[in-house]
Backbone as a printed PyTorch tensor [residue, N CA C, xyz], in Angstrom:
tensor([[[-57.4720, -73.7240, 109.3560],
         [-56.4770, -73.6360, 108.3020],
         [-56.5450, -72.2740, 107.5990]],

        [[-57.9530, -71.3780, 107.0610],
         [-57.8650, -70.5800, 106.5890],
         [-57.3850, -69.6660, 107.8560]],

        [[-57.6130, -69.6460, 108.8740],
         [-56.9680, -68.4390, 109.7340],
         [-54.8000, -68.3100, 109.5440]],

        [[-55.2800, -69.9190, 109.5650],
         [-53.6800, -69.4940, 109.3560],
         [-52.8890, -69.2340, 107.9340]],

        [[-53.6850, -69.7360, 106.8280],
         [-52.9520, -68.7760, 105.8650],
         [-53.5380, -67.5000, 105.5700]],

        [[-54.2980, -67.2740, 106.0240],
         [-54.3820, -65.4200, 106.4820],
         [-53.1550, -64.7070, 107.2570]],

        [[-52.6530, -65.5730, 107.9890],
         [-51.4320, -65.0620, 108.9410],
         [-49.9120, -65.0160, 108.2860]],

        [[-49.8500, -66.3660, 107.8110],
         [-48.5600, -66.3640, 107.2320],
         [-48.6110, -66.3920, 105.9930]],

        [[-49.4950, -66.0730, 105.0370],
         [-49.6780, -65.0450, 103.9950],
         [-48.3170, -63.5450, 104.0020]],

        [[-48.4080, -62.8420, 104.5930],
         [-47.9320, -61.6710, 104.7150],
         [-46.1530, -62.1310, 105.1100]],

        [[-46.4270, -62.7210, 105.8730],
         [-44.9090, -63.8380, 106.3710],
         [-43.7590, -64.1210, 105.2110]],

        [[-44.9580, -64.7380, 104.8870],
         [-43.8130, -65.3960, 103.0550],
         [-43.6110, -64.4940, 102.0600]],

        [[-45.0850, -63.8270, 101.8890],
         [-45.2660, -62.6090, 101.2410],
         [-43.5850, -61.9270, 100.9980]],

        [[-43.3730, -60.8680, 102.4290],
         [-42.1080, -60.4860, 102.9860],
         [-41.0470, -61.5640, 102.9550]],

        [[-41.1790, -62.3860, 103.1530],
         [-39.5630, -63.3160, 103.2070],
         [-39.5220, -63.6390, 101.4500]],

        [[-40.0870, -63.5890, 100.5160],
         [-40.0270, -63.5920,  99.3610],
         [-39.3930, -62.4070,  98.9220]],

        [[-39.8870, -61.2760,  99.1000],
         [-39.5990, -60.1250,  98.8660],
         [-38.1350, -60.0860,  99.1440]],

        [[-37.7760, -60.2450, 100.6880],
         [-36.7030, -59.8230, 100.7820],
         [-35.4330, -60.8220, 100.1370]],

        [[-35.7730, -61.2630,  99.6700],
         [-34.6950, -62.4340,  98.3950],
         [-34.8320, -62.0430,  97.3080]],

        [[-35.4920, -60.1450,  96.9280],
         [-35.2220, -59.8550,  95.7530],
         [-36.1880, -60.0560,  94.6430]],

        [[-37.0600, -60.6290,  94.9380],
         [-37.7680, -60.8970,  94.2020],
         [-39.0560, -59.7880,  93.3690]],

        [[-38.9330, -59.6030,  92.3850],
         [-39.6490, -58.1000,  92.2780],
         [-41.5430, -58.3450,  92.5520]],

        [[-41.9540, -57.5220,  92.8260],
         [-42.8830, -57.2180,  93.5720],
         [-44.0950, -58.3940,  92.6700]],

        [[-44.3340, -57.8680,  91.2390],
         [-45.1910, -59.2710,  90.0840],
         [-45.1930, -60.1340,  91.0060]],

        [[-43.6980, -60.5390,  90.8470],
         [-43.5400, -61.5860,  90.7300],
         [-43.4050, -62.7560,  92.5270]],

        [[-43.7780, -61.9810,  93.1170],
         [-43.8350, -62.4170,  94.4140],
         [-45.1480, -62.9440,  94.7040]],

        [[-46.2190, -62.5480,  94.3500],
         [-47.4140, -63.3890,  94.6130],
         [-47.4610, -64.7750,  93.8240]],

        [[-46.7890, -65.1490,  92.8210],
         [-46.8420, -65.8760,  92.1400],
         [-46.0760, -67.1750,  92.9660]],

        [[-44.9760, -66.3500,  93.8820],
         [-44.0840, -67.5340,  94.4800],
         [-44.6410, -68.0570,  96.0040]],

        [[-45.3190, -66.9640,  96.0280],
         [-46.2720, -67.4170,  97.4610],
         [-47.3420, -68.3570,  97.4290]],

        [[-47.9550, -68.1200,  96.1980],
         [-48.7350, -69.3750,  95.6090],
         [-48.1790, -70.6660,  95.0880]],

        [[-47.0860, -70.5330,  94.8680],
         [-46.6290, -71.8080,  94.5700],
         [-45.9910, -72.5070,  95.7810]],

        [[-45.6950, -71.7710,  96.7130],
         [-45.6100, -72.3180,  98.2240],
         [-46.3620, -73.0610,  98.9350]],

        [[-47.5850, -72.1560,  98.5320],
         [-48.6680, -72.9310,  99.4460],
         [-49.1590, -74.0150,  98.4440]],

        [[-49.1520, -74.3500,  97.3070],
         [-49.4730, -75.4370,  96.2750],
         [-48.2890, -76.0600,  96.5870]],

        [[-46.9460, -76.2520,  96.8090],
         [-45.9640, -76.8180,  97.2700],
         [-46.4710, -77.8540,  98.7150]],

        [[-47.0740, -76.9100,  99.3570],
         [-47.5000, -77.2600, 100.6770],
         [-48.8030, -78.3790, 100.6480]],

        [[-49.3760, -78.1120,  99.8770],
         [-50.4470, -78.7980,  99.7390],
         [-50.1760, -80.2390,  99.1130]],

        [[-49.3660, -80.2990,  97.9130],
         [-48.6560, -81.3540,  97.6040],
         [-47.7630, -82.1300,  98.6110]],

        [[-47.2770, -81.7410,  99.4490],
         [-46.1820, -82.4240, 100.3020],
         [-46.8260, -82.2810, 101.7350]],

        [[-48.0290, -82.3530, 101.6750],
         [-48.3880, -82.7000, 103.1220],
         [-48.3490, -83.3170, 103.9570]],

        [[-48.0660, -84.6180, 103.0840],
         [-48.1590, -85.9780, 103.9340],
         [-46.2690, -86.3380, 104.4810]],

        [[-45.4220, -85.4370, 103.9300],
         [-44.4730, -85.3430, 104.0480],
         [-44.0000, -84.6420, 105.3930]],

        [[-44.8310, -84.0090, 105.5480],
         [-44.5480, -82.9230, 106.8550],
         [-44.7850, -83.8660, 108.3610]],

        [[-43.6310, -84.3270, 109.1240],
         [-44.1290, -84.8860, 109.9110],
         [-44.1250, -84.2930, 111.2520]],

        [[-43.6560, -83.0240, 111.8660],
         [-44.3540, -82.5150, 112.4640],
         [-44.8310, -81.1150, 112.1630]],

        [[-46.1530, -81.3200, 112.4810],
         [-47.9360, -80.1200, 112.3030],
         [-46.7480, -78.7060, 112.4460]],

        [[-45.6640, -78.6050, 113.9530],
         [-45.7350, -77.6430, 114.4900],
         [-44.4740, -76.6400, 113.4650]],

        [[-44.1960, -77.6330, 113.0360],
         [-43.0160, -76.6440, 111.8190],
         [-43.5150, -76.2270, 110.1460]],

        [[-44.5760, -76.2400, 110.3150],
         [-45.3560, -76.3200, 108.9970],
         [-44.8940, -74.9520, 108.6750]],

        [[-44.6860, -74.1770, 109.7980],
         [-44.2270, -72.3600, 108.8630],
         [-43.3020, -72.5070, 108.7500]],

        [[-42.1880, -73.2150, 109.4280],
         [-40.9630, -73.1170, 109.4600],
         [-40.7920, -73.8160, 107.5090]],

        [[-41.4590, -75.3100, 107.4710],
         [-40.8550, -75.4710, 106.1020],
         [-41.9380, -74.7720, 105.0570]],

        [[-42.6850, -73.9190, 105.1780],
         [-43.1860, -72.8660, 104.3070],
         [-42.4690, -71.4430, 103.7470]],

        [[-42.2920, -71.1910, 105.1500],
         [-40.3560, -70.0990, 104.6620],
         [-39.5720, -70.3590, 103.9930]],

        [[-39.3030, -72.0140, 104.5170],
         [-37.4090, -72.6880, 103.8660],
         [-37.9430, -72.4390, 102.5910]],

        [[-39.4960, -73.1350, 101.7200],
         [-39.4060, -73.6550, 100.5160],
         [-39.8720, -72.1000, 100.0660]],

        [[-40.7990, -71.1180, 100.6560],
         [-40.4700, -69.6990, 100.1110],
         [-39.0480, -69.4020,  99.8210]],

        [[-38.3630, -69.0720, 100.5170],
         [-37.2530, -69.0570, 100.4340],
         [-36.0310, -69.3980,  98.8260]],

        [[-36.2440, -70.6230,  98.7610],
         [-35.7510, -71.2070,  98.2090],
         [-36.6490, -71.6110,  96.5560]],

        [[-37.5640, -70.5760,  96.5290],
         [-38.3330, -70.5370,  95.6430],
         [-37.9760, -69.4810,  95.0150]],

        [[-37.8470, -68.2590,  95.9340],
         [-37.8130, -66.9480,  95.5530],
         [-36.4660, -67.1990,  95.3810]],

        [[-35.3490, -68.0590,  95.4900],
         [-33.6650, -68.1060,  94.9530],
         [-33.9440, -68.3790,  93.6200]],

        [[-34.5570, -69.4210,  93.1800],
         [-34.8000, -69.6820,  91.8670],
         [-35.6080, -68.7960,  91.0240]],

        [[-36.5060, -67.8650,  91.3020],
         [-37.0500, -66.9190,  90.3040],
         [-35.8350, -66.0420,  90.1690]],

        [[-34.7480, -65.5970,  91.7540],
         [-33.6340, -64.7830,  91.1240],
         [-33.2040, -64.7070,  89.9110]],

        [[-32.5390, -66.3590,  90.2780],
         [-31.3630, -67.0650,  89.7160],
         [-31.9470, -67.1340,  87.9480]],

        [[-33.0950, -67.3790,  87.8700],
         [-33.3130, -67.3560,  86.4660],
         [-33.6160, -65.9270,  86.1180]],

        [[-33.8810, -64.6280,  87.0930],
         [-34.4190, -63.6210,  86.1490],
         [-32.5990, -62.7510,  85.8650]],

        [[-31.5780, -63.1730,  86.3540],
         [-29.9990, -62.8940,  86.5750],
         [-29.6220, -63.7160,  85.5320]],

        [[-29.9840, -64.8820,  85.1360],
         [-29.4270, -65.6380,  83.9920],
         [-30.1900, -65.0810,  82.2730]],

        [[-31.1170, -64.9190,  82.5510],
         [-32.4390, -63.7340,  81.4620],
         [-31.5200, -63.2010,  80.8460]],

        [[-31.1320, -62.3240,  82.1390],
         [-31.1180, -60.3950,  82.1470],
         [-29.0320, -60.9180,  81.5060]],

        [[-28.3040, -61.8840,  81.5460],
         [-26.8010, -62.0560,  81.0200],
         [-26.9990, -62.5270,  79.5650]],

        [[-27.7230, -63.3210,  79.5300],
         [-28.1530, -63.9150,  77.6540],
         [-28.8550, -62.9390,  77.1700]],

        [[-29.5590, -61.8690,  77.5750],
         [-30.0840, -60.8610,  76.8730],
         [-29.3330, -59.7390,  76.1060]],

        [[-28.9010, -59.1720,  75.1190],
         [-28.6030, -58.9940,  74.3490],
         [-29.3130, -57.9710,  74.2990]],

        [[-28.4170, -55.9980,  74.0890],
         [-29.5450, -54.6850,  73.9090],
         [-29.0320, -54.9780,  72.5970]],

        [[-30.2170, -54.3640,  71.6530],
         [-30.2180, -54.1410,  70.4380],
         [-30.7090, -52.6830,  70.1640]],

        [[-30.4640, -52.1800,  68.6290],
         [-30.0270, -50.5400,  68.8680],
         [-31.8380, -50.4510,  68.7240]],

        [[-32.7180, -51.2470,  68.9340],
         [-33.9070, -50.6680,  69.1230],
         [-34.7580, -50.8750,  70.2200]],

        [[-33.9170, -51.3490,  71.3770],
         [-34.3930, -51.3650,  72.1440],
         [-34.6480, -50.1500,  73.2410]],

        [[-33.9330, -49.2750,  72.4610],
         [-34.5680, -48.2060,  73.2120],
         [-34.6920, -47.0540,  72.2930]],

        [[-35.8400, -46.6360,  72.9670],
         [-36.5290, -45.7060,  71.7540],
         [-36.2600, -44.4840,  71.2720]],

        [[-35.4180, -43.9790,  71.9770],
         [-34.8170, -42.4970,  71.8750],
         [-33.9060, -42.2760,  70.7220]],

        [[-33.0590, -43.9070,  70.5620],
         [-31.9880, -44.0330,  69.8400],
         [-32.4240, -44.8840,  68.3920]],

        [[-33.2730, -45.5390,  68.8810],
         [-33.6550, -46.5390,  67.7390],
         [-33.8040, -45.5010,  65.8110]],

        [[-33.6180, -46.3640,  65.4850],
         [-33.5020, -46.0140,  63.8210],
         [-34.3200, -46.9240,  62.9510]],

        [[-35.4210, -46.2750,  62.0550],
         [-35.8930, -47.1860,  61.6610],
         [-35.2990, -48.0320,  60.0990]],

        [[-35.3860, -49.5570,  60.4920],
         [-34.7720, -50.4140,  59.5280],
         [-35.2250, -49.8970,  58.2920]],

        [[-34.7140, -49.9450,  57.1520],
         [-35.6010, -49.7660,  55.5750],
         [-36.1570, -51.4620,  55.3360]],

        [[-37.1180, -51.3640,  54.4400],
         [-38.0290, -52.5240,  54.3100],
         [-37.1410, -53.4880,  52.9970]],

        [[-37.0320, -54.5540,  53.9060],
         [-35.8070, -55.1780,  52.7180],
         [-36.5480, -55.7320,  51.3530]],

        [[-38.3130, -55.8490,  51.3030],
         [-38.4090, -55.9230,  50.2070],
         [-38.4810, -55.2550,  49.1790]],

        [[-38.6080, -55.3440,  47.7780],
         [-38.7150, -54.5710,  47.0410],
         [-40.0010, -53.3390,  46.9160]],

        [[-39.6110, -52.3900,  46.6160],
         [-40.6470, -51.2400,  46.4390],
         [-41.7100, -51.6390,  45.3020]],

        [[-42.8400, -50.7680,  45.5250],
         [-43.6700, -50.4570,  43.5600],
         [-42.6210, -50.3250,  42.7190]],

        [[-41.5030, -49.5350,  42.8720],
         [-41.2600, -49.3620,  41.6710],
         [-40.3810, -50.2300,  41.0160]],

        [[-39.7260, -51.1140,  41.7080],
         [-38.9640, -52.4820,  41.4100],
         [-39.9920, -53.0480,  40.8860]],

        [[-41.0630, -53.1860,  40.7340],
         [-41.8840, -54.2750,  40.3980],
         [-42.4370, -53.8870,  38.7110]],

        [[-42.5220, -52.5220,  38.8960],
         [-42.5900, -51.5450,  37.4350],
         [-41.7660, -51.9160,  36.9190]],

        [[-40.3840, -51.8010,  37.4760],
         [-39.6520, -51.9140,  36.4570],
         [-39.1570, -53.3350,  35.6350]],

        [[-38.9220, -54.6390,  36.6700],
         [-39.1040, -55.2870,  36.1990],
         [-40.2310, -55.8170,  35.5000]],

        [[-41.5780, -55.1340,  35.2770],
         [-43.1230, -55.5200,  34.6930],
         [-42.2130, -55.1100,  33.8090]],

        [[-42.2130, -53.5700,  32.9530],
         [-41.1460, -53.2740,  32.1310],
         [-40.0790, -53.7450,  31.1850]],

        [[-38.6170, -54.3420,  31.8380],
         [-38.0210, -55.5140,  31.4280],
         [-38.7010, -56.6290,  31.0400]],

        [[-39.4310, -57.2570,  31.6850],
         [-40.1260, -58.2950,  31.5760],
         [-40.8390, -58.4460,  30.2470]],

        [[-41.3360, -57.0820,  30.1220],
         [-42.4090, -56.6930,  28.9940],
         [-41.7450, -56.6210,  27.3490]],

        [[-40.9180, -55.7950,  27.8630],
         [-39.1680, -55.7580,  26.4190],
         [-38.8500, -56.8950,  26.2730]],

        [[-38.5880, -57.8830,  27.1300],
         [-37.7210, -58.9040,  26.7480],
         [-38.7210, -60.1000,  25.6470]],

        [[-40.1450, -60.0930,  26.4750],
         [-41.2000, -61.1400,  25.9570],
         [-41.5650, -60.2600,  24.5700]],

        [[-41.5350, -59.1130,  23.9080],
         [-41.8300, -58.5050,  23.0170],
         [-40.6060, -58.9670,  21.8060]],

        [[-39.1910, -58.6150,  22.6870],
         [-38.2390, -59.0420,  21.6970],
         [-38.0230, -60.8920,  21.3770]],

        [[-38.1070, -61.3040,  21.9830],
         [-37.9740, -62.5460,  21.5720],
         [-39.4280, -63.2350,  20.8990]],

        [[-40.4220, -62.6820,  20.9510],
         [-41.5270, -62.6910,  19.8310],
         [-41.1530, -62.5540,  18.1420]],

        [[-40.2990, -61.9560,  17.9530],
         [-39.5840, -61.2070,  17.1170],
         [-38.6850, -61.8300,  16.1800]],

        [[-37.9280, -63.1330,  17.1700],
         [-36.8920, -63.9090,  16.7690],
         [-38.1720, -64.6140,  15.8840]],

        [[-36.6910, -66.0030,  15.4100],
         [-37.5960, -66.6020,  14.0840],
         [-38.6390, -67.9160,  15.5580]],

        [[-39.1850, -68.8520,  14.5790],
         [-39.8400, -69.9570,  15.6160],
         [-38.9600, -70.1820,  16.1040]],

        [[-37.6060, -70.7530,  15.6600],
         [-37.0010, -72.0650,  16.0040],
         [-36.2900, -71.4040,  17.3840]],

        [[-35.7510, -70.3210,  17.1280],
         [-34.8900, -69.3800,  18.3500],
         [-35.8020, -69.1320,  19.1680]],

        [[-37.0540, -68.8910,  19.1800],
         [-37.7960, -68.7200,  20.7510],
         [-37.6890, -70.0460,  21.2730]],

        [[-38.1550, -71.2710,  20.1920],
         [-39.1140, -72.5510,  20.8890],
         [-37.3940, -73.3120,  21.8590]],

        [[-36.3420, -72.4680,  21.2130],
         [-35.2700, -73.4870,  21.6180],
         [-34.6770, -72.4020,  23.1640]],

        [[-34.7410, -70.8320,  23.2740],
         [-34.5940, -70.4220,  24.2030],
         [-35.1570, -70.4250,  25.2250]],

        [[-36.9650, -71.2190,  24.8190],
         [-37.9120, -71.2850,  25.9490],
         [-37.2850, -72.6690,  26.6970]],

        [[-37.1240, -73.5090,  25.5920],
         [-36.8460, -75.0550,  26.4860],
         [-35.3800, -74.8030,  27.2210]],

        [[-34.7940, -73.9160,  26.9360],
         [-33.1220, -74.0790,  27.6750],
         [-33.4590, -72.9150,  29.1510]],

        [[-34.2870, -72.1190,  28.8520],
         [-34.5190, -71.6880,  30.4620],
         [-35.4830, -71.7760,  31.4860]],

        [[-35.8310, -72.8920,  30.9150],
         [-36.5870, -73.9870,  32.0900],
         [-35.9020, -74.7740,  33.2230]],

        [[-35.0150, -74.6780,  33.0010],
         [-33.8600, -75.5200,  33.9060],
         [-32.5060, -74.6840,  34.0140]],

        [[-31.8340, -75.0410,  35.3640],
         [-30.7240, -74.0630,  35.4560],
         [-29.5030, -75.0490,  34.9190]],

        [[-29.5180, -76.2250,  34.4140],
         [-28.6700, -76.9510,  33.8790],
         [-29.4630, -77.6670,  32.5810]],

        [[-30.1470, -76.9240,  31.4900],
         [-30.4210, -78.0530,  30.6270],
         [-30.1640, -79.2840,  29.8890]],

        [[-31.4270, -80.1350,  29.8580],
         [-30.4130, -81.4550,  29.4820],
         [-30.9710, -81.8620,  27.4410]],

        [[-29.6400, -81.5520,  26.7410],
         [-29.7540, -81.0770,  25.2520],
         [-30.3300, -82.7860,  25.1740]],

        [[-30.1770, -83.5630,  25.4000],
         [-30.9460, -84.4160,  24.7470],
         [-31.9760, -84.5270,  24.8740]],

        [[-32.8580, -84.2900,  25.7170],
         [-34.1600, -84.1530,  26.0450],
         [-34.8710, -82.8720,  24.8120]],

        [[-33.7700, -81.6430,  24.9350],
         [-34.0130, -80.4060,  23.8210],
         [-34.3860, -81.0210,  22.7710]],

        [[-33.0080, -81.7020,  22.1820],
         [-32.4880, -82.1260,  20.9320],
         [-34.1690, -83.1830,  20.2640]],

        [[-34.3700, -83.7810,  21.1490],
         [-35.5540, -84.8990,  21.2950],
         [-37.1610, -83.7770,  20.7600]],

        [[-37.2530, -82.7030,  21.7340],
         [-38.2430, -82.2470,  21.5540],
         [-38.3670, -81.3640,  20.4080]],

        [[-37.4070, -80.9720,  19.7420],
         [-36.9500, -79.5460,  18.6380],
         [-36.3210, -80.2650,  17.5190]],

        [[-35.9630, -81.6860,  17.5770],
         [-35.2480, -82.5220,  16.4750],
         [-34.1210, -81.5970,  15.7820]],

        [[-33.3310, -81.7820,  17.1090],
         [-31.7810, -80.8520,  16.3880],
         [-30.7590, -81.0820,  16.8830]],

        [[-29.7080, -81.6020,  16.2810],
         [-28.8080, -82.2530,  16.9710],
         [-28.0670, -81.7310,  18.0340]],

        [[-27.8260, -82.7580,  18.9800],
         [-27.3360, -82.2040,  20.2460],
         [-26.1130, -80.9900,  20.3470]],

        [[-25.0910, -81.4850,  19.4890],
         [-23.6120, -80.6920,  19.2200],
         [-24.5410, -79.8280,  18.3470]],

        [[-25.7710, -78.9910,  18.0630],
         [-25.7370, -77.9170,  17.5300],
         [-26.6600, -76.8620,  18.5090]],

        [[-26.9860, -77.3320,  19.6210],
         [-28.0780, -76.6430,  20.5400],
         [-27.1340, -75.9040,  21.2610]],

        [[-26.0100, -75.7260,  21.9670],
         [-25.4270, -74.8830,  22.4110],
         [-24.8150, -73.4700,  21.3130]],

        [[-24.4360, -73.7310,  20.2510],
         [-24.2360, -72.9880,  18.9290],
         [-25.3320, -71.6960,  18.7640]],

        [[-26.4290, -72.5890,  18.5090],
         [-27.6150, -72.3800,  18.0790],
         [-28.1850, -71.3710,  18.9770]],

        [[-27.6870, -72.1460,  20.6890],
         [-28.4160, -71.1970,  21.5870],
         [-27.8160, -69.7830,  21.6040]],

        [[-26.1240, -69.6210,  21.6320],
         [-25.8200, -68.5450,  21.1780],
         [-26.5760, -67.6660,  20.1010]],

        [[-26.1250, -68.4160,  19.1480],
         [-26.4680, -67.3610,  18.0090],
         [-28.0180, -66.7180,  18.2960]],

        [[-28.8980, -67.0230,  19.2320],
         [-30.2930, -67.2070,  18.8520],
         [-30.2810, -66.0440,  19.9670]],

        [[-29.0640, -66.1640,  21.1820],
         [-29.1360, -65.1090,  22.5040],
         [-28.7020, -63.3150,  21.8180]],

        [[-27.7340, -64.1550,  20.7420],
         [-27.4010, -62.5310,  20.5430],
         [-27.9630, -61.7280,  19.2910]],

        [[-28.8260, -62.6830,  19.3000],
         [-30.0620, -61.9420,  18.1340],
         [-30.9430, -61.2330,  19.2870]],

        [[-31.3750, -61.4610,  20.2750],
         [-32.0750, -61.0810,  20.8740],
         [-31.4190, -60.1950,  21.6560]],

        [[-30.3010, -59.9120,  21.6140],
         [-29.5620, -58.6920,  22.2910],
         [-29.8900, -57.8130,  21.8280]],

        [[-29.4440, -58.0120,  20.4170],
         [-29.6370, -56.9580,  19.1660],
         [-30.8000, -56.1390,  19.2540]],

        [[-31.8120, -56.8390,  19.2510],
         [-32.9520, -57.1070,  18.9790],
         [-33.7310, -55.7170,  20.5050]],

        [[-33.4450, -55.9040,  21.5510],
         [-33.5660, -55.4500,  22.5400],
         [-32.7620, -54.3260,  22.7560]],

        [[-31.2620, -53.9260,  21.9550],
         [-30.6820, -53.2530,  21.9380],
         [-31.3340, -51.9560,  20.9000]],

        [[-31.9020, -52.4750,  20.0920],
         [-32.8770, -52.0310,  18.8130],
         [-33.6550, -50.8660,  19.5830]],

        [[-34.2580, -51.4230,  20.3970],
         [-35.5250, -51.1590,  21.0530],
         [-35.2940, -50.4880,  22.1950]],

        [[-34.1910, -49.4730,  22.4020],
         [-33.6140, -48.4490,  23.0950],
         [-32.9980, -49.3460,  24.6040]],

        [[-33.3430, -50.8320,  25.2400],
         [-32.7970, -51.1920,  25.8000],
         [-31.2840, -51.6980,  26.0840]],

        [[-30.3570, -51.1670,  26.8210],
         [-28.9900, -51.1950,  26.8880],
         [-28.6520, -52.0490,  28.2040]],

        [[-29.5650, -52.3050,  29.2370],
         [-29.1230, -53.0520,  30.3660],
         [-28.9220, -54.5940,  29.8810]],

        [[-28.8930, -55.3380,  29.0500],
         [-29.1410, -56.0490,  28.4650],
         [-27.2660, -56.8890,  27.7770]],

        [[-26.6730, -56.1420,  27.1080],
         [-25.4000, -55.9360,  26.7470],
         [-24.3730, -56.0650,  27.8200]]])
């Protein structure tokens, strides 16, 4: 047995090849021939065509590595960096240091100015931007202030703190 896949080794080898198959990728299909072969042995009922159906299923092995490396190569998609001559490099979509300064910055103005306001205008601007829909009775409950006056209130209390921030050389704010 080993003499003869020493022989028709080179056999399939070549009949693989010549179905296109790129060079990688041809030992891979010759091995799966003879593991083909080995599995379906008992299938083979005559000894004397054993090369003959070792070709067919080479053969027809090496159609299917085509057929999928032709179906690859149509869903594949060039993108402008796929080649390097042309490629451009993307900018980094997150924010820089200095976005982060600056909002530390803002961040820093805004918590300074609303320190500033009286109690009742921080404790009532902290509870209304906790939530992107606040719910005033829950406010009203925790701050003991009537519901029909927490939207009022929240105004008047926002544009003190405009002021307030406007004071304090900040204008992005307005």
């Amino acid at each position: 047995m080993s003499e003869f896949v020493r022989e028709a080794t080179p056999l399939l080898w070549r009949t693989v090849r010549a179905q296109g198959v790129p060079r990688e990728a041809a030992d891979d299909v010759v091995q799966q021939t003879w593991a083909a072969l080995v599995g379906h042995v008992e299938s083979i009922a005559e000894p004397k065509a054993t090369l003959k159906w070792l070709l067919v299923t080479a053969r027809r092995a090496a159609w299917e590595v085509v057929r999928k490396a032709r179906a690859d190569e149509q869903r594949r998609t060039d993108l402008p960096d796929d080649d390097t001559e042309t490629s451009a490099t993307l900018p980094d979509p997150t924010p820089g240091p200095e976005a982060e300064v600056l909002r530390n910055e803002r961040d820093r103005l805004l918590w300074g100015a609303l320190r500033e306001l009286p109690a009742r205008c921080q404790e009532l601007l902290r509870l209304v931007s906790l939530a992107d829909r606040p719910d005033y009775r829950s406010i009203s409950a925790a701050i003991g202030m009537p519901v029909g006056s927490i939207g009022a209130t929240r105004g008047r209390c926002l544009a003190k703190l405009r002021t307030l921030l406007t004071e304090h050389g900040e204008t992005s704010w307005t």
